[in-house]
C-alpha positions in Angstrom: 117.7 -13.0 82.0 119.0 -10.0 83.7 121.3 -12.5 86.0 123.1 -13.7 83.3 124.0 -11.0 82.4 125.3 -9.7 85.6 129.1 -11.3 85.0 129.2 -9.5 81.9 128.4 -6.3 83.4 131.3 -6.3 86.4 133.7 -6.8 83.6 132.6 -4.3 81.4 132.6 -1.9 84.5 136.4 -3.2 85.5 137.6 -2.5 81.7 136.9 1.0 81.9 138.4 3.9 82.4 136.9 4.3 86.2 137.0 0.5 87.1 140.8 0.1 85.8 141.4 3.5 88.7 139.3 1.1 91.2 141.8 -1.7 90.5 144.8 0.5 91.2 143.6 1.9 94.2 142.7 -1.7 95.5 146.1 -2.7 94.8 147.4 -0.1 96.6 145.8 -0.5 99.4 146.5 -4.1 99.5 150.0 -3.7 99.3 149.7 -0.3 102.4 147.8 -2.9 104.0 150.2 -5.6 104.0 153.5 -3.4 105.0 151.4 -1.4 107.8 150.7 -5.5 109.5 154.7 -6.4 108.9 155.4 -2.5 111.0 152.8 -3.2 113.6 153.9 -6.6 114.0 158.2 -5.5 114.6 157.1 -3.3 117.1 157.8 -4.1 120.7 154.3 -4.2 123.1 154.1 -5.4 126.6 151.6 -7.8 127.9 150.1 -10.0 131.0 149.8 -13.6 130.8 148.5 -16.2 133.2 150.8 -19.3 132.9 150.1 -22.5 134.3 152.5 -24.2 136.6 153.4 -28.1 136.7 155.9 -29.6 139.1 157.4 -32.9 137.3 159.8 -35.5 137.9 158.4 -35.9 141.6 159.2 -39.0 143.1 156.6 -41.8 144.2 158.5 -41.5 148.2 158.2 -37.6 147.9 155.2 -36.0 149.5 154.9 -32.3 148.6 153.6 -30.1 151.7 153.2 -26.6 150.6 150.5 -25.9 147.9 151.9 -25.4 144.5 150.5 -22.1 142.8 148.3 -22.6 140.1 149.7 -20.2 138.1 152.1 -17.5 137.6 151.4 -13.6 136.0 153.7 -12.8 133.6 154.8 -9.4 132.5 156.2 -9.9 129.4 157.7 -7.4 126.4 158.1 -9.3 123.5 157.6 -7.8 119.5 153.5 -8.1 117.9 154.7 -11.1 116.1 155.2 -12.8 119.7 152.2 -11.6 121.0 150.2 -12.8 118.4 151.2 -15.6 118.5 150.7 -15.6 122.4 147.2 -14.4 121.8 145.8 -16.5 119.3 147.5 -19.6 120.4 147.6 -21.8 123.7 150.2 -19.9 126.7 152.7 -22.5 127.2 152.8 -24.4 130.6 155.8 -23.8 133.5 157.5 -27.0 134.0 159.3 -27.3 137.0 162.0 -30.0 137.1 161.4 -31.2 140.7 165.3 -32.7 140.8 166.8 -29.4 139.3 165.7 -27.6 142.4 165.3 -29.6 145.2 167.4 -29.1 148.5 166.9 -30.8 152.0 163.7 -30.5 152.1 162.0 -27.7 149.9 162.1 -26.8 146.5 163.0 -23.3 146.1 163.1 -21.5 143.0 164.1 -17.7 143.0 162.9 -14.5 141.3 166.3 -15.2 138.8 165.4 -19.1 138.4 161.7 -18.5 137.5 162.6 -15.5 135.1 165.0 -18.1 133.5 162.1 -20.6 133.2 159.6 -18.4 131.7 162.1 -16.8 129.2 162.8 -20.0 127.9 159.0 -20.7 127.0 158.0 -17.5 125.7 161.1 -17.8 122.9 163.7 -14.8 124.6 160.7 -12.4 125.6 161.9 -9.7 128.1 160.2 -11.1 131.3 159.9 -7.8 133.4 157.6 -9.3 136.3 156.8 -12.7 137.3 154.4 -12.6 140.4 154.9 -14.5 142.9 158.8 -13.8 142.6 159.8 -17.2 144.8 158.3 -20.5 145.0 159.2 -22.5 147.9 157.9 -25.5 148.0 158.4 -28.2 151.8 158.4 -31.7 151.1 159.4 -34.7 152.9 159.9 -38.5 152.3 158.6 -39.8 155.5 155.4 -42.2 155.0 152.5 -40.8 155.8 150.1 -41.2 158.9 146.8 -41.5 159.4 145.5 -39.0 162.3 142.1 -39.4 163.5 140.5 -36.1 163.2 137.7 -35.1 166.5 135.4 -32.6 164.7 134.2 -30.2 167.8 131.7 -27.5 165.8 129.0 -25.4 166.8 126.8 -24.7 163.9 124.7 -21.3 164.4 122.9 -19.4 161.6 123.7 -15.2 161.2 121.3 -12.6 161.9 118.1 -12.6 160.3 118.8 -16.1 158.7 118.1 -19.7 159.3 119.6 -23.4 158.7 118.4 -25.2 155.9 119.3 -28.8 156.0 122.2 -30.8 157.8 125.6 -29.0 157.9 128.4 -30.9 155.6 131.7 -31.4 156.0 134.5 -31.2 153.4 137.7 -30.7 153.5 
């Protein structure tokens, strides 16, 4: 019995005198709230972020030599909205046009030419770092050839320590 009753209580409580000051004060706060998130979120903050890089447009005939970095860190400065955005949300991926910046026979994109790339992902942030500042990337078209590999190894265990099983192989 005392549960139904409960409802009826709150709103008793709400229409007084005390409850109506509750109401204000809520409101207020709301609204403080709200304007505090839209000043916090214009300010300007600066951030790291790991991008991923992907080389595209390769050719079938091209065979890419150097290793390609996995990923770039980004020092970015960009407003709250931005970085939330950036936080809560997936980072972009670097796409590399391979035929926008291929030469004889590398790829080379500088400091300027990556900064370009990133600004255009991250919607006009001000890219401060990007680390590493160059890529430079050998290729070549020749076919390739198979080399027959002589493995000459000497497998000994450290100090204090012992072999356990066949030694493997990988590349």
């Amino acid at each position: 019995m005392g549960f139904k009753k409960f409802p009826e209580d709150i709103l008793a409580a709400l229409k007084s005198q005390r409850g109506h000051n509750l109401l204000v004060f809520a409101a207020f706060l709301a609204v403080a709230t709200f304007l505090w998130w839209v000043m916090a979120l214009n300010e300007e903050d600066q951030c790291d972020v790991r991008m991923p890089v992907r080389v595209t447009n390769v050719p079938d005939t091209v065979t890419i030599i150097t290793a390609i970095p996995d990923n770039l860190t980004v020092s970015l400065r960009a407003h709250g909205s931005q970085l939330m955005k950036l936080n809560w949300g997936k980072v972009p991926v670097l796409d590399i046009d391979f035929r926008a910046y291929r030469q004889r026979s590398s790829m080379r994109l500088s400091d300027a030419d990556l900064k370009a790339l990133v600004r255009q992902r991250f919607d006009g942030a001000n890219i401060i770092v990007v680390s590493p500042d160059t890529i430079n990337l050998a290729y070549t078209t020749n076919p390739g050839v198979l080399v027959p590999i002589k493995i000459d190894y000497i497998v000994s265990p450290g100090a204090q320590s012992t072999l356990a099983g066949k030694p493997r192989l990988s590349t």
